[in-house]
N, C-alpha and C positions, 0 to 999 in steps of 0.2 A: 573253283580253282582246281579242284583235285578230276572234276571233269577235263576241264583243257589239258591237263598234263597225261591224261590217259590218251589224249586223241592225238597227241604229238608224239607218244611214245609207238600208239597205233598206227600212225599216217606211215611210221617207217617200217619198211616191207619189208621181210626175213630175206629178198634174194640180197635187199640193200644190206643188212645186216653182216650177210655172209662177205660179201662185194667188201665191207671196210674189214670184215676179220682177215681179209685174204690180204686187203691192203697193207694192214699192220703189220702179217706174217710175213711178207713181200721185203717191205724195210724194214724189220727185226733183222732177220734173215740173209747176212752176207756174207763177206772174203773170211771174217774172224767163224763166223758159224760152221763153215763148212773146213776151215782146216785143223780148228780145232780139237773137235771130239776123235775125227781118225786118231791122232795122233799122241791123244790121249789113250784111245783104246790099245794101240799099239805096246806104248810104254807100260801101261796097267795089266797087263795081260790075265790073269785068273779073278786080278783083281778090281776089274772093268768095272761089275755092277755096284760094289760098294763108290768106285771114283765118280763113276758117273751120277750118284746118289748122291754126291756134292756137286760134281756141275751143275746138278741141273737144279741145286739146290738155287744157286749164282747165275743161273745161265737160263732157267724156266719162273723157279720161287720167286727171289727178287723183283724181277720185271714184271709175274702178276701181282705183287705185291704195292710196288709205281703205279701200274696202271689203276691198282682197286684204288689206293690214294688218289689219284686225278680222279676216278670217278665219281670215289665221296665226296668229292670238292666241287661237283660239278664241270667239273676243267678248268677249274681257275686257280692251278698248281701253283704258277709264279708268283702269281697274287700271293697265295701264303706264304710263300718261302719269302717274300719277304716282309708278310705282316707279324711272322713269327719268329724271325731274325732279325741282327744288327743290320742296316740299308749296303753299309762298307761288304759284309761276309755276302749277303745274298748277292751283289752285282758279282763278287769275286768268282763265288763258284761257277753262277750260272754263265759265266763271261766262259772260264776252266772246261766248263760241262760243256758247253756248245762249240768252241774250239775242238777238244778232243773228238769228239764222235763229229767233228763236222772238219773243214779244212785241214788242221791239223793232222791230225792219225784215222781218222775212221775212214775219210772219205779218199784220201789218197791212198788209203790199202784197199781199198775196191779193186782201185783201177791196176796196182800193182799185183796184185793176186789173179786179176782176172787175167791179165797179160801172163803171168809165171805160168799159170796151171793151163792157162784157156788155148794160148798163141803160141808162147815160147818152142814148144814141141815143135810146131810146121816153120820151124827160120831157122836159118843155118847162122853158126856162132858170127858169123864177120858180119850179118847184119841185121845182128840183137839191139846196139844202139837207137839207128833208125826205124827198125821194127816197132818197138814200142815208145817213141816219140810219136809214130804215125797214128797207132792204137791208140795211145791214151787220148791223146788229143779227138780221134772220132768217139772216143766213149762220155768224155766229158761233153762235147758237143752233143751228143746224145741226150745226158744229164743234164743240163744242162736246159733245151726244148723244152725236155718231161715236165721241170720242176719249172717252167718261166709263167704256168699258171697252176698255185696250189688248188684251185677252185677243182681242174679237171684233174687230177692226178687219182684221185680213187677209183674213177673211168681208166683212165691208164694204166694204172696197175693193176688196181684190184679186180677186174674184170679182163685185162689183155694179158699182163705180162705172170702173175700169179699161178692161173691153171697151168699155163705151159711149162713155167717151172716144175710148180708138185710131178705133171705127168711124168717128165724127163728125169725126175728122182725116182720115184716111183717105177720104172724101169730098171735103173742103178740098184735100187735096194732088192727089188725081187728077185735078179740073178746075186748078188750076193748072198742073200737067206737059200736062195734054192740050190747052189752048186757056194759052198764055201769057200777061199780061197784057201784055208790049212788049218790044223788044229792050234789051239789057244795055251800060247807058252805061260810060264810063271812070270809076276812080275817084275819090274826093272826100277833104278834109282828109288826116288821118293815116295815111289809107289807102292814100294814092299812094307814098309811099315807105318805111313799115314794116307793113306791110298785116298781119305774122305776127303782132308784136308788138304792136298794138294790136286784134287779134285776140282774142292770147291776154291784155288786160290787161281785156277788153269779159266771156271768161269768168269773171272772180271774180265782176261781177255776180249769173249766178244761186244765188250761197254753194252748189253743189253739193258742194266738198270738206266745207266746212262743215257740210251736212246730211249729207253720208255719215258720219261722227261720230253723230252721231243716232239718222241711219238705221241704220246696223246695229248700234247697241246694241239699237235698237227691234224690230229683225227677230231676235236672237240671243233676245233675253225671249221672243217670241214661237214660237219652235221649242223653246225649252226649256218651255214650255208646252205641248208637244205631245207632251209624252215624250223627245225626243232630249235625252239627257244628255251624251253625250262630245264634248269638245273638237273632235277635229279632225272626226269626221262634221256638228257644228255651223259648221265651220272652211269644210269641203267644199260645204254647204247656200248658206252666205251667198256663195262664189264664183260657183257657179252663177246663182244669184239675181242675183247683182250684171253678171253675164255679157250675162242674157237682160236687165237694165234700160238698160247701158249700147249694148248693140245698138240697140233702139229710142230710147233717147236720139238718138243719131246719126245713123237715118235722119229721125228730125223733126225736129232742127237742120239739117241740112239740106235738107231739102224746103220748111223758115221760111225759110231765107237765099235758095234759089233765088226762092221766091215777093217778096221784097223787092230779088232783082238786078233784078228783072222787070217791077215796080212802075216804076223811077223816070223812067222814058221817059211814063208816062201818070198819075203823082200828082204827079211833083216829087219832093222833100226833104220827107218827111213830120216834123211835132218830135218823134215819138216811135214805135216799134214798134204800139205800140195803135193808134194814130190810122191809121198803116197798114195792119195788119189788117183796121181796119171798113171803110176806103174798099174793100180790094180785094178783100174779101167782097162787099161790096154792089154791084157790079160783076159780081161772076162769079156772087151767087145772086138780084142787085135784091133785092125786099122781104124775101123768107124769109132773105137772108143776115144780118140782124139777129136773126135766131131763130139761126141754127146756130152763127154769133161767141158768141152767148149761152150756147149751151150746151157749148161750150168752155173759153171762159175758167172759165165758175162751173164746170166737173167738176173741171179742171183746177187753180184755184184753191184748190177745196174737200179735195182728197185731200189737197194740200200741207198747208194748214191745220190739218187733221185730226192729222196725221204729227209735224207739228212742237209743236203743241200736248201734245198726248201722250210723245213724246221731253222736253221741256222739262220737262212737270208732273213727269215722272219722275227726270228730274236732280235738281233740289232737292228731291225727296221724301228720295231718298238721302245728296243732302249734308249736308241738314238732321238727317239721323238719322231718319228718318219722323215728325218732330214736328210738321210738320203734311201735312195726310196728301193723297193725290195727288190728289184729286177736290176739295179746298180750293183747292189751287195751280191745277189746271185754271181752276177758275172763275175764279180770279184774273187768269190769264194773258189767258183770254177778252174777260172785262172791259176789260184793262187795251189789249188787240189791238184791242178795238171803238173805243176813243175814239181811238187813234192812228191807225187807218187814215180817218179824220174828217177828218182835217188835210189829207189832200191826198199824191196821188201824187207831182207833183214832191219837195215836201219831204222825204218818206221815201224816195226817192233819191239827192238830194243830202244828206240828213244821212248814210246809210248808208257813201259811197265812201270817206271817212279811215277809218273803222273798219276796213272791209274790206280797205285798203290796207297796214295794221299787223299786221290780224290774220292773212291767209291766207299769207305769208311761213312765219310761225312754224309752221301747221300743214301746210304744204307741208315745210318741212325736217323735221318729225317722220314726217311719216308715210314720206317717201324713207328716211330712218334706221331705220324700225320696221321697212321690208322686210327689214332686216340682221340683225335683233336677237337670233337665234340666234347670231350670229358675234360681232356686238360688244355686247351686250348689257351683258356686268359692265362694259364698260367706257365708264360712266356720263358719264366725262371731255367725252367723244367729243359726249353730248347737249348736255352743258353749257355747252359752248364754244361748238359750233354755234349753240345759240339763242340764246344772252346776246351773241356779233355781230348775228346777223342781228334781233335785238330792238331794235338799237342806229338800225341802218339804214334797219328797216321804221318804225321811231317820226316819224324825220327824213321817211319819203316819207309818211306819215299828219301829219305837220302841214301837209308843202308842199300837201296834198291839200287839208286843211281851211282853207287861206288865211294859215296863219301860214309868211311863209317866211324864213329864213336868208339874205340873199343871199352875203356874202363863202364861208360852208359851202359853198351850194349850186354856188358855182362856180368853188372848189377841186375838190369832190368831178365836178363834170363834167366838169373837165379829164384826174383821174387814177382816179376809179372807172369801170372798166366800165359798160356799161349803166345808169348809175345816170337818164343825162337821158330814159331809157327806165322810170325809176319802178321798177328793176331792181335796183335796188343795192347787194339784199343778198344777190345771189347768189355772187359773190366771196365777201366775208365771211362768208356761210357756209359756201362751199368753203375757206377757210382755218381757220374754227375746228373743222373736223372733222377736219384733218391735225390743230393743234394739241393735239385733244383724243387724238388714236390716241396721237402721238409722247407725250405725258404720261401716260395708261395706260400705256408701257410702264417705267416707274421705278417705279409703284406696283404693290403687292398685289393680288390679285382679293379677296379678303375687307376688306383698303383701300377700295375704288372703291364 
C-alpha cells in the first residue's frame, strides 16, 4: 500500500507541481487582492508592517491554514463539514460561502474592478455606461470559455495566464522599490492605535479563507483527474501547492502595501486602492502605465473569475444531485455575475462586509477545529458548541455591520466581552463553546456523539 502511494505521489512531476501552485495563486489572487493592501499601506503609513502583520495574518495564515485542512482530509473538506455538523448549518454556510466568493460578491468585483482600474481611464465620461456593458460582457465570455471545462483550466491558467501575470507585477514592483514614489507619512484613522487589528479585520476582504474552500476542492478534482488517487499523496500535493501560492501571495501584499505607504506623501488619501494604483502607475510608467495597470487587473481579475465560477458551478452541480448539470449552472452564474458587476464597485463592497462579517467567524473556527480532527473528531460536541456561540455573536457583529444596531446589547457586550468593540467577539465564545463541547464529550459514548 504504502508502495503505490509513493509512486502516485512520484508519477506527479515538480513542473506539474509548480503548474497547480501557479494555478491556486492565479485564482487566490484577484480585484480584492490587489486593491486592498495599497490602500491599506496608504492609511497605515509608519504603521504598515505591524497592519500588514494582521493582513496577512487573514489574507496569507488563514488560507494556508483551509488549504492544510483540505489536505489533512485528503480533499474531501465538504464531506466533513458536514459529517461534523448539523446537515441544516453545513448546506446553509456552504450555500453563504459559494454564493459570496462566487456570483454574488466575489466574482462580479472582478469584472467591476477590472473595468474601474483596467479600462475606465481610456473612455470618456458620456460613454462609461456602454463602455462597461461592452467589457463586462467580453470578460465574462472569456470566463466563462475558461471555466466550461474544469479538467483544462490548470493548463489555462496555471501554465498560460499565471507567468504573465507574476511577470507584469514584477515589473510594477521593481520600479517602485527602486525609484520610491515619496517618503512614508504617520499613520491615519484606525491605524494609529490598532494598526494589527484593523489590519487583520481589512483581510476578510479579499474572502481568501473563503476561496480556499473552493479552491482546493477545485485543485483536489483536478489531481484526481490526473491519476493520483490516494488520499494523502492528494493530501501532500495540495500542501505543497498551497505552500508555493501562499509564498507569492505575501511577497505581493507586500510589495502593494509598501507601494501605497509611499504613495501618500505625493497622491494624498486616495477613496480607494484602484484609484491609487492608476495614479501611481501613471507616474512611474506616464502613458504606457495605463496599458500595464490593464493588463494586470484583467489577468489578475480574470483567473479569479475563471476559479470561482468553476468551483461554484460545481457545488450546486453536486448538491443539486447533478440535476442540472454543471455547464447550465456555469452559464447561469456568468449571466447572473455579468449584470451584478453593472451596478457598481462601491456597492458590491459595501453590500459584501455584513456578510462577510458573519460568515468568516464560522469558517475560521472550523477550519482551526479541522486541524484537530484526528484527535477530536467523534467528538462532534466540541463543533457543535463552538459554532452555535460563535454563530450567535458573528450574527450580532453582521447586523452592527449592516447598520442595524442594538444599542443597550451593544454596550453591555463592550463593557464585558473581549474584543467584541474590535468586531471580535466571538472569539471568547468560541473559546468557551469548545471547552464546553470537550467537557460534554466526555459523559457521552463515542458511538453516541
Amino acid at each position: 500500500m504504502k508502495r503505490k502511494r509513493n509512486q502516485s505521489m512520484n508519477s506527479f512531476k515538480k513542473s506539474e507541481l509548480l503548474t497547480i501552485g501557479f494555478m491556486m495563486f492565479s485564482i487566490f489572487f484577484g480585484a480584492g487582492n490587489l486593491i486592498f493592501p495599497p490602500a491599506l499601506g496608504q492609511a497605515a503609513g509608519t504603521s504598515t508592517p505591524l497592519a500588514m502583520l494582521g493582513f496577512l495574518t487573514t489574507g496569507v495564515g488563514l488560507p494556508l491554514l483551509g488549504i492544510t485542512a483540505i489536505a489533512l482530509q485528503g480533499g474531501r473538506y465538504i464531506e466533513l463539514i458536514n459529517s461534523r455538523t448539523y446537515p441544516w448549518f453545513a448546506t446553509a454556510l456552504l450555500v453563504v460561502l459559494y454564493l459570496c466568493i462566487g456570483p454574488v460578491f466575489a466574482v462580479p468585483r472582478t469584472g467591476a474592478v477590472s473595468f474601474e482600474i483596467g479600462i475606465r481611464p481610456f473612455l470618456q465620461e458620456d460613454s462609461l455606461m456602454v463602455g462597461q456593458a461592452v467589457y463586462t460582457a467580453l470578460f465574462f465570455g472569456a470566463s466563462y470559455y475558461l471555466s466550461l471545462n474544469p479538467n483544462k483550466l490548470i493548463d489555462r491558467v496555471g501554465k498560460l495566464l499565471t507567468p504573465v501575470l507574476l511577470i507584469v507585477l514584477a515589473v510594477l514592483f521593481i520600479k517602485a522599490f527602486a525609484t520610491p514614489l515619496g517618503t512614508i507619512l504617520p499613520a491615519t484613522g484606525n491605524y494609529i492605535d490598532a494598526p494589527f487589528t484593523q489590519g487583520f479585520q481589512d483581510g476578510y476582504q479579499t474572502m481568501d479563507l473563503l476561496a480556499s474552500v473552493a479552491i482546493g476542492t477545485l485543485v483536489v478534482n483536478a489531481v484526481r483527474m490526473r491519476g493520483v488517487t490516494d488520499n494523502r499523496a492528494i493530501g501532500r500535493i495540495c500542501l505543497i501547492a498551497g505552500l508555493i501560492t501562499v509564498t507569492l501571495m505575501a511577497c505581493v501584499y507586500g510589495s502593494l502595501a509598501y507601494l501605497g505607504a509611499t504613495s501618500a506623501a505625493v497622491l494624498g488619501h486616495s477613496a480607494n486602492g484602484g484609484q491609487l494604483l492608476a495614479s501611481a502607475v501613471s507616474i512611474f510608467f506616464s502613458t504606457a502605465g495605463n496599458g500595464l495597470l490593464a493588463a494586470i487587473i484583467i489577468l489578475a481579475c480574470l483567473t479569479t473569475s475563471c476559479g470561482m465560477l468553476s468551483g461554484g458551478a460545481w457545488f450546486f452541480n453536486q448538491l443539486l444531485k447533478k440535476k442540472v448539470s454543471y455547464e447550465r449552472l456555469l452559464l447561469l452564474f456568468t449571466l447572473f455575475s455579468f449584470a451584478v458587476s453593472n451596478v457598481g464597485l462601491t456597492q458590491i463592497i459595501a453590500l459584501a462586509v455584513p456578510f462577510l462579517v458573519t460568515i468568516y467567524p464560522l469558517v475560521i473556527v472550523f477550519v482551526i477545529l479541522s486541524l484537530f480532527d484526528r484527535v477530536i473528531g467523534w467528538r462532534k460536541s466540541i463543533y457543535h458548541w463552538a459554532l452555535n456561540l460563535t454563530l450567535v455573536f458573528a450574527l450580532i457583529d453582521g447586523l452592527n455591520a449592516a447598520g442595524i444596531h442594538f444599542h443597550p446589547l451593544n454596550q453591555l457586550l463592550t463593557a464585558y466581552l473581549p474584543f467584541y468593540k474590535l468586531t471580535m467577539g466571538w472569539v471568547v465564545p468560541a473559546i468557551c463553546g469548545t471547552v464546553i463541547g470537550l467537557v460534554l464529550s466526555f459523559f457521552q459514548k463515542k458511538e453516541d456523539i
